[in-house]
Every structure is written in C-alpha cells, then in structure tokens.
N, C-alpha and C positions, 0 to 999 in steps of 0.2 A: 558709183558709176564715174569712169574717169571723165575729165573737161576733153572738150575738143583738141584743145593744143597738147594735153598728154595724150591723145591718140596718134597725133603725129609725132612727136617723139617714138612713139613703139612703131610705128609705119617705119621710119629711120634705121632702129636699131636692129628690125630685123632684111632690112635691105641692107646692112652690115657698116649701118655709119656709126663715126667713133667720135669720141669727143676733144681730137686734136685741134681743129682749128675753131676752139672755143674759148672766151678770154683767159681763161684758167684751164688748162687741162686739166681731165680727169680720168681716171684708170676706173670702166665701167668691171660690176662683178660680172664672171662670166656666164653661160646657160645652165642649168644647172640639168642633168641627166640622170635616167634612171637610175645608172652605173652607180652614181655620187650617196645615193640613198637606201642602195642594196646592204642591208645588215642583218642578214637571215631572222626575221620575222622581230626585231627590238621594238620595232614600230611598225605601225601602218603604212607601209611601201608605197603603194599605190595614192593613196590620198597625201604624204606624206609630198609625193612628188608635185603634184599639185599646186599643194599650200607652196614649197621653198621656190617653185618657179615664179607665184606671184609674187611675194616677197622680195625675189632677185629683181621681178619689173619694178617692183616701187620703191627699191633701194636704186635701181639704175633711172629713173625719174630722178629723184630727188638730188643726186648726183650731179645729172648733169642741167639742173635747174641749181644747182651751188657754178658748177663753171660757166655758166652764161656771166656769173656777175665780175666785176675786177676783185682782186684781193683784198682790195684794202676797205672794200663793202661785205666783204664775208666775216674777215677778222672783225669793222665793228658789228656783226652780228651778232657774232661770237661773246662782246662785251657788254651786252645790252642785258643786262639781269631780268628784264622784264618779259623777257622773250624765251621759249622753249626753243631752242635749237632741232631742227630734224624733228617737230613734233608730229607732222604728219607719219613718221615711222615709228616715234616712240608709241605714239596713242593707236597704230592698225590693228584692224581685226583681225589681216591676216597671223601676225605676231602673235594672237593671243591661240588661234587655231593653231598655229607652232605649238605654243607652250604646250595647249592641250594634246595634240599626237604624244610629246614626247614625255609628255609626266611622267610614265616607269621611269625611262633613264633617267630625269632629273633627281625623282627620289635619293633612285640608287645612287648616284651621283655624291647627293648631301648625307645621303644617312646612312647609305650600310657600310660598315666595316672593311668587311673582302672588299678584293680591288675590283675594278671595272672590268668589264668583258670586252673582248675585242670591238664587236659590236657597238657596246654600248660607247668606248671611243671613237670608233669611225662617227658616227652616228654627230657625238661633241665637236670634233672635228671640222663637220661638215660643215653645222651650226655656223663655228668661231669664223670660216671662210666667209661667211654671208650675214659677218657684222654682228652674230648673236652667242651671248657669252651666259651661261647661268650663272646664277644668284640665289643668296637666301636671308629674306627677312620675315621675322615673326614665327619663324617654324616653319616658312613654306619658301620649297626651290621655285625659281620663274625665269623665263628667258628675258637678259636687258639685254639692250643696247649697245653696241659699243661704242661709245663715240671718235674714240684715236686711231679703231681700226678704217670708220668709215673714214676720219679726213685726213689718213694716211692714202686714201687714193687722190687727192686732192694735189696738184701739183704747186705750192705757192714757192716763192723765192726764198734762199737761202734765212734769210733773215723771217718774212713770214713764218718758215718752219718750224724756226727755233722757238718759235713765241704761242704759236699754235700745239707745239705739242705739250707748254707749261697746259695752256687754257683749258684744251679737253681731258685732262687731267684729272679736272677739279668738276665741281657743280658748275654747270653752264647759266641758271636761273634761281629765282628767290626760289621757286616753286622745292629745286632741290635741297634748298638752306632747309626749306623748315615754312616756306607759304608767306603770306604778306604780317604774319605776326610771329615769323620767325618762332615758330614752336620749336624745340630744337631737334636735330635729327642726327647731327654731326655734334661733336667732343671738341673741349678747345684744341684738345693733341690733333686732332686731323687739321683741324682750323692754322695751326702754328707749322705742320709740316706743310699746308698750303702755300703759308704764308713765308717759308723759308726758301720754299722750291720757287715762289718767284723774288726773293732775296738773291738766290744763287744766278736767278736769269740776269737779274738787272748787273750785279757784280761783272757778268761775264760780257755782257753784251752792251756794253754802258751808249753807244752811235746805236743800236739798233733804232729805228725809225720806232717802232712800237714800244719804247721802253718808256714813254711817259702815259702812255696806257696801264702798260703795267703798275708802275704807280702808284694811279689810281686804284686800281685791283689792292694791290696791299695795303694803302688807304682803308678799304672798303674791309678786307678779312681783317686787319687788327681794331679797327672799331668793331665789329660785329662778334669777334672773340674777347675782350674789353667790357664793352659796354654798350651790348644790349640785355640786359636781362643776366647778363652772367658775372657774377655770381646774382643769385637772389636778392634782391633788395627791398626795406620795406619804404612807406612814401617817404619817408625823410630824404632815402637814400644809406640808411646805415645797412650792414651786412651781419653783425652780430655773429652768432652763435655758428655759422655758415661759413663764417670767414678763413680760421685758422682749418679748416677742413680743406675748403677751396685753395688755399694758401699752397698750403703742405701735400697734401695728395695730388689734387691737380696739378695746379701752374707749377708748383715746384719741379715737379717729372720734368713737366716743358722746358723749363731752367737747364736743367743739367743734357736731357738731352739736347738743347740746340744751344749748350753754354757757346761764347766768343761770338753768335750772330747777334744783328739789329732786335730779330725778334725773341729771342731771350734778354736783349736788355732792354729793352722796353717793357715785357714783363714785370724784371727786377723794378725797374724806376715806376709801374703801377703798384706793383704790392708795396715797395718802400713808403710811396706817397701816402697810400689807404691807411698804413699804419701808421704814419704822424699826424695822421688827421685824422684819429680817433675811431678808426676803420670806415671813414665815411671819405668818399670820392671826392678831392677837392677839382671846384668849378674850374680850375682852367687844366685841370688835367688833360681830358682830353687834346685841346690847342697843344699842348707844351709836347704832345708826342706826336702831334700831326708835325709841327715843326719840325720834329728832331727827325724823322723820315724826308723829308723833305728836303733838310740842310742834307743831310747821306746820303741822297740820292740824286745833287747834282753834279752834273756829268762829271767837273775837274775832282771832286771829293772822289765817285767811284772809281775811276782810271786810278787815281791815286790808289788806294785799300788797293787795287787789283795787282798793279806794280809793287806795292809791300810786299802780296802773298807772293809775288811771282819773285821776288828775291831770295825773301825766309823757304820758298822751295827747291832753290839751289844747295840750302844748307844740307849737308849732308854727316856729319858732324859733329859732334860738340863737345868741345871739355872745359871746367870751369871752378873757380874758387869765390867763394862767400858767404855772406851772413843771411840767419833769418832772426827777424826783429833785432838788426843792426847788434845780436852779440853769440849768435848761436853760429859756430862755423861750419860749413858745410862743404864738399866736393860734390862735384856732380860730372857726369856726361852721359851723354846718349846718339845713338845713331838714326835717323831721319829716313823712312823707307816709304815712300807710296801714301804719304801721310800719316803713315805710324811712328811714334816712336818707345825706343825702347834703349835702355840704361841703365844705370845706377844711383844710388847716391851715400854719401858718407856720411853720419857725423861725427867729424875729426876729431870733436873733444869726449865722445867717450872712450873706456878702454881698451873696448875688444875693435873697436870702429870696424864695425860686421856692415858691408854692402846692404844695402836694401835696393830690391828691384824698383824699375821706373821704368812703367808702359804708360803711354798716351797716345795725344793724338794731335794733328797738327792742325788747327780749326778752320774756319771757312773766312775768316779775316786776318789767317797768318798768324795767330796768338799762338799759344798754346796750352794745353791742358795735360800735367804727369799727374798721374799716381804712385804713390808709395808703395806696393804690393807686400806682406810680406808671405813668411810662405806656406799659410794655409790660404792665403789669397784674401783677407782682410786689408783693408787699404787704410794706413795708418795715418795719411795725411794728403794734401791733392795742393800743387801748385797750379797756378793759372798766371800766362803772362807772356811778357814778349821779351822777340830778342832780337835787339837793335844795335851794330855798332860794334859787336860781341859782349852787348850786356844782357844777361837774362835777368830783367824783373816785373815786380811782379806782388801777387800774394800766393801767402802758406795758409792754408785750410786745413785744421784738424779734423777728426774724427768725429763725425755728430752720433747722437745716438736720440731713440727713443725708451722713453722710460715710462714703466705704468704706476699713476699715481694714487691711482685708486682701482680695484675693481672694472676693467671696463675705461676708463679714461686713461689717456696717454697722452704725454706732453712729449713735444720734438725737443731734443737741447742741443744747439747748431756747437760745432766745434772753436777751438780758440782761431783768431785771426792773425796774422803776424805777418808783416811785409818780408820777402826776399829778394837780395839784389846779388848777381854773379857774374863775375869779369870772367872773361878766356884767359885759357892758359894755353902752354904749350901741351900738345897731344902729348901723353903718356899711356893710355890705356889702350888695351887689345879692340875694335871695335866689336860690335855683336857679330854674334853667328847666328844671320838669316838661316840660316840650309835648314830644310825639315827631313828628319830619319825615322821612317816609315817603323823601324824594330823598338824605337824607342816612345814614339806616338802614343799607347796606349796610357791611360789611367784616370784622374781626376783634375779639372781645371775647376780655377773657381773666382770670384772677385763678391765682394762684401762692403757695401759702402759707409755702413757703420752699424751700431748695437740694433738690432732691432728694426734695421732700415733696410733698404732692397738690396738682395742678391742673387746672384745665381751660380748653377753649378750645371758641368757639361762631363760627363761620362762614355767614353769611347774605349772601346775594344777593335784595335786595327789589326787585321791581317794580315798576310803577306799576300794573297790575293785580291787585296783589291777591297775585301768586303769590310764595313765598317758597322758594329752594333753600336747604338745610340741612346744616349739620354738626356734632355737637356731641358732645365728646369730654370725659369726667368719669376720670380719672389718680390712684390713691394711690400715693405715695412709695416709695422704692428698701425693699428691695430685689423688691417683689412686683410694684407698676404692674399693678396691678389695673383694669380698666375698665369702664367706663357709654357704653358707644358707639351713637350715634344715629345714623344707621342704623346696621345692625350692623357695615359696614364703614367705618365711620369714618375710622380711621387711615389706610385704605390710599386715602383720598381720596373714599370713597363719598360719594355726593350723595343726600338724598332732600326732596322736594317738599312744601309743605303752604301756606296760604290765611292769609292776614293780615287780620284782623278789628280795626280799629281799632289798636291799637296791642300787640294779643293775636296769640302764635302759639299753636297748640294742635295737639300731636302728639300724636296716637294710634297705638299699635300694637296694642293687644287690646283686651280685659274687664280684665287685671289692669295693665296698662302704659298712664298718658299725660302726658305733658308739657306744661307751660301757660308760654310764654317771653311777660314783659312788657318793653314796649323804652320808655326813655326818654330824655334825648337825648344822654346818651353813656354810659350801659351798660345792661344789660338784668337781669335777676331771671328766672332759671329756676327750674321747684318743680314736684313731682308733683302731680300732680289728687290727692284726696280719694280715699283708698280703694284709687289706683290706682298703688302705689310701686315698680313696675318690679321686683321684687324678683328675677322669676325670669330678666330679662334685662341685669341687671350683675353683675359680680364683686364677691364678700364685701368690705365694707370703702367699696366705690366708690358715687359716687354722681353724678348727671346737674342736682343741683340747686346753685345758687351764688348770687352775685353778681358779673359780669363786666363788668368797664371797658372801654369799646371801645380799641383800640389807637392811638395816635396816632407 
C-alpha cells in the first residue's frame, strides 16, 4: 500500500504536473496504453497492461523523489557501496509479475536459435522503454533493471553527467560485488575494465568537481581485484600452485589488453612484486600502489599525461632510423589514424630487407603498442614505447610461446627483451592507403600472439551487395583454448550473415552482446560496441576483439 505522500505525488501526476520546477529535473516515463502492449496474443494483453501501468507509477515515484533532492546528494548516493540504489524498483513485486507475464519471450529471447518475432520485439521493446532490459544468469532469463536508462531521465549538470554515466555502469552496491564477504560474482577482467573506464574519466576530466570521488572508486575496485581473496591464499598469505595460473591466464589477459594504462601497470608491479617475494604479498604492497594512484591522479600529473596524449595525437606521421638492443638496425614508419596505426619496418642488415607489417595502437597515455605482423598473421615481435621529440623508444618484445612439458602441463616461455630507440628522418615513404575496396575485402584475417598462445582468426565473404558471410573465432592459449566464437559455432565451420555499411560490419546478437568489425585495406579492427561486451557469450579469458592482418 502506497504512504500518504505517494498518493499525492499520483494525485499530481495525473492532474498533469511535471517535474520541472524540481531541484533536479526529471523526464517522467510516459502512460503507458493498451496500443503499447498489443502484440497479438505473445503475452497476456490485458493483465499485462495492468502490471506495466503500475510499474510506470512506481518507476515515476521514484523518479521524481530522486529530483526533489540537489545533485550532488544523489551522486553521493550513488557512491555509498552500502546502499542499493532504486531498491524499492529493484526488489517490486510488480517487476517480478512482469517477469512472470513475459517468460515465453524471455525464453525465446535467451535460447532459441530462429530470430524473434515481431511481436516478441515489440513486446522487448516496450520493456527497454520502462527501464526493463532481460538477462540471463544460471540458466534462467529475468527482467533487470536498467539503471543508466532510468538516470538518463535525470537531468544533472554537465559535469554531473559525465561521472554518472561512468557510476551506473558498474555495480552500484557490495550486495552487487559479491555481499559483505565479497563471494565473487564479477572476474578481475570486469573489475580492470571498471577500473579503466574510470582511469579514462579521471584523464579526461581532471577539474571535474566529482573526480576525487572517483578516486576513491578506483581506490576501492583495485584493492578489491588485488587483494581481496584473489588470487587464493592460504593463512600465511602464500599463493602456490594458484599462482602461475592466475599470473598467466588471468591478470596476464588484463596486461595486454589494457597494456600503456595505470591499471595494467600496477597489475605488472603486483605480480612483479609477488614474484620476488617468493610468491607471497609483500606487506607494504598494498601502500606502495595506493601511492602510486594517488601521486597519478593529482590534478597538475593528469592535465599533464592528457596534454602528452593530446600532442602524440596530432602526430600523423612517422619515419625513423635505429637500433634494437643498441646494435640491431632497423627503419621504421607508420601512419597514425583514429588511433590506429599502421606501417612498416625493416631490418636493414639482412639481405632480402623484406618489409614486415606494423599495426598497433596508439594507447590511452599516448605510448604506443606495434606489432610485427607477418603474413600469415603471426606477430614476430611487439614494440611498446613513446615518442617524444621525434624519438621513438622504448622496448622490443619477442615472441613468447607455450610449451608442453609433460603430458598436460605447460610452461609460458616470455620472449627475448631488448631496448629500441629511433630518431626521425626525413619522410621517404608512400604513406598507408586507408581506403577500403569492397571487391578486394573478402578472405582470411588473422593475428597470433605467439606458439601456442591466443589468437584469432576472422573469415568474410563480401558481396557487392551489401551482404556480408561471417566467421570470427577469438582462442586463448594451451592449455585451456578458451573461446569467443561468432557465431556460436564457429570452429565447426558455422556461417552467419550481417550487412556492410561502408566499410562497417556490425554484429548483433542481443541487448548485452555486439560486435562492430572495421575493414581497411588489408586488415580489419574488431571491438565490442560500448556497453555491449559479450561477456556472457565467450569463455573466461577470451575475447572477439583484435587487430587482424588479412592473410596473404
């Protein structure tokens, strides 16, 4: 039964008052009518109407009891871990009478094959309008929440925005970590892409009033991906047998994909530590990374990293002469696109001095990361490093591989290490040819990051209409070969179909899974859409996102 003061609120709203001259405005959802929920018999129509009307009243309560308050009492609500956010809508009954009407479509939704019926979209559709998105954990679909949809009706200030749309991003409460003994529910890889996505805020937004909040939040997700419980520990504190597992398959993933941020090297500088101190945590670890977040994150440090990136992203560019491990000579250059790059490189002193491709990437603190591609798409070496002054240096990373040493056990063996440093020269070289040619698009791409370690491989048949056949297969290393397979039966030769939009493919598979493949004219760049990171349809570890050389 509602309180007295939510009867007046609905007395209001349907005398047609709005939530303008409320401290915060707010954009109430609107009535919601038969019209909205006509989907020739998918569901219970009538009852159906029902349910999403009360729904819409105690999604429009809760709404506009968020803009009675100021913003900057909503945002620390927002940061109060202790607290469910919107629990009154997370935990309704109405909600759950939702979920129950709509169970066929949800099924369908999660499990069956064929596509959706029009119906059963309109019907999702509706849903997604009035804050309710499905899900699936354990085997079973259910209607959540959405939280970014409801506090995108939320009108906060420019700067509020940007810090609010990191927050509801992520887990709002312990409850969502994992409960007050943090059982875990969440991967360090969500944890680090958490903890990247507000790296990126604080970089960008260095005066934001809310950026010493944030902070704290990264504060809070790198201790909790660290060192709560993970990796396993026994009471000493040693890690044993656990270790080189956790090392290598886990954090390592996290390493490479968010190589050049804070929260990859602080990774590196944990597991470094672990291992000279005999795989046991030494006691001021913790302290020594809280610092080093801290010394990064004040304000004159950030503005600075941001002014670096914002220079190195003028470069457009690059030709160059020098050594690796001060005797090996090498040419180099590469052209700088949208944060890609791509190029070549020489080495001078052999005889045939045969090009080898160089695709990377231009990182999130301006460094940079090439690979050596060659041309089955094997990557024979990976520089990492900056360029300053017109010097690019840096380190040269060989080719690691995994080897089985027995039956079932495998050792990682990291590649050789070797410093490189390279002065500018005067431009000599044709730069790259962006342009992508639809006739020549079709075959095999592929990148391999070493023996026995993760790779993947992407298969396309373009037509000249438009239509695009697909295959795209994402591989971590012996001994697990974990996968990200697009369609789901990839390996076993599965095909599935999608639309070429200039030089854009864009796979979808749900609300939480899509893929967005750019082709250029001889590899292509795969990466999730925003928001939508495929989480619950690859294996731990795997991922569907790269950079792949076509195969020649």
């Amino acid at each position: 039964m509602y309180s007295f003061w939510k009867s007046i609120v609905l007395v209001l709203m349907i005398l047609g008052w709005r939530a303008e001259a409320q401290a915060v405005p707010v954009d109430l959802l609107k009535t919601v009518v038969s019209a909205d929920v006509s989907c020739d018999g998918a569901v219970d129509e009538t009852a159906m109407l029902k349910a999403v009307q009360r729904w819409s009243t105690e999604c429009n309560i809760e709404l506009s009891t968020i803009g009675e308050r100021p913003e900057e009492q909503i945002i620390r609500s927002l940061l109060d871990m202790d607290e469910m956010p919107l629990s009154a809508l997370r935990n309704s009954d109405v909600k759950e009478e939702i979920t129950g009407l709509v169970e066929p479509v949800l099924e369908r939704w999660a499990f069956a094959k064929e596509e959706l019926s029009a119906s059963d979209k309109k019907v999702l559709a509706m849903l997604d309008s009035l804050c309710l998105i499905p899900d699936t954990a354990e085997g079973m679909a259910f209607l959540r929440l959405n939280y970014p949809s409801i506090y995108k009706r939320v009108h906060f200030s420019p700067e509020g925005r940007t810090f609010v749309d990191v927050l509801v991003s992520q887990p709002l409460c312990n409850e969502d970590l994992g409960g007050e003994e943090y059982v875990m529910l969440w991967s360090q890889i969500h944890m680090a892409d958490w903890a990247v996505q507000l790296e990126k805020f604080l970089r960008s937004n260095a005066k934001n009033p809310y950026a010493p909040d944030a902070v704290k939040r990264y504060h809070a997700i790198i201790n909790l991906m660290l060192f709560r419980k993970i990796p396993p520990r026994d009471q000493d504190g040693f890690m044993y047998d656990r270790w080189n597992w956790w090392k290598h398959e886990m954090m390592g993933f996290i390493v490479k994909k968010h190589q050049g941020t804070l929260t990859g090297h602080l990774i590196e500088e944990f597991i470094a530590s672990v291992d000279a101190n005999d795989q046991k945590e030494p006691k001021d670890l913790k302290q020594r990374l809280a610092s080093r977040i801290d010394t990064e994150f004040t304000s004159s440090k950030t503005e600075h990293v941001a002014t670096e990136r914002n220079d190195a992203a003028r470069v457009q560019y690059y030709e160059g002469k020098g050594v690796i491990n001060d005797k090996i000579p090498v040419s180099i250059w590469f052209d700088i696109r949208d944060g890609l790059v791509s190029g070549e490189i020489v080495y001078t002193r052999t005889k045939a001095k045969i090009p080898i491709r160089l695709l990377g990437r231009e990182e999130d603190d301006g460094s940079y990361r090439l690979h050596e591609m060659l041309p089955n798409g094997d990557i024979s070496g990976t520089i990492t490093g900056t360029l300053v002054n017109g010097v690019l240096s840096g380190t040269w990373h060989g080719r690691p591989r995994i080897v089985e040493k027995n039956e079932g056990d495998y050792e990682y063996k990291d590649g050789k290490k070797f410093t490189i440093k390279v002065s500018v020269v005067e431009r000599t070289h044709a730069p790259y040819n962006w342009s992508f040619d639809v006739e020549k698009a079709s075959g095999t791409y592929a990148y391999s990051l070493g023996d026995n370690c993760d790779d993947g491989t992407v298969v396309l048949q373009v037509s000249n209409d438009g239509t695009v056949r697909y295959r795209l297969i994402g591989l971590t290393g012996a001994p697990s070969y974990r996968m990200a397979c697009f369609p789901e039966d990839a390996l076993s030769g599965e095909i599935a179909v999608a639309n070429l939009h200039g030089n854009r493919i864009l796979i979808e598979e749900d609300e939480t899974c899509a893929i967005e493949i750019l082709l250029y004219n001889d590899f292509l760049v795969s990466r999730y859409v925003d928001g939508k990171d495929c989480r619950y349809r690859v294996g731990n570890g795997a991922t569907a996102e790269g950079l792949f050389l076509k195969k020649r």
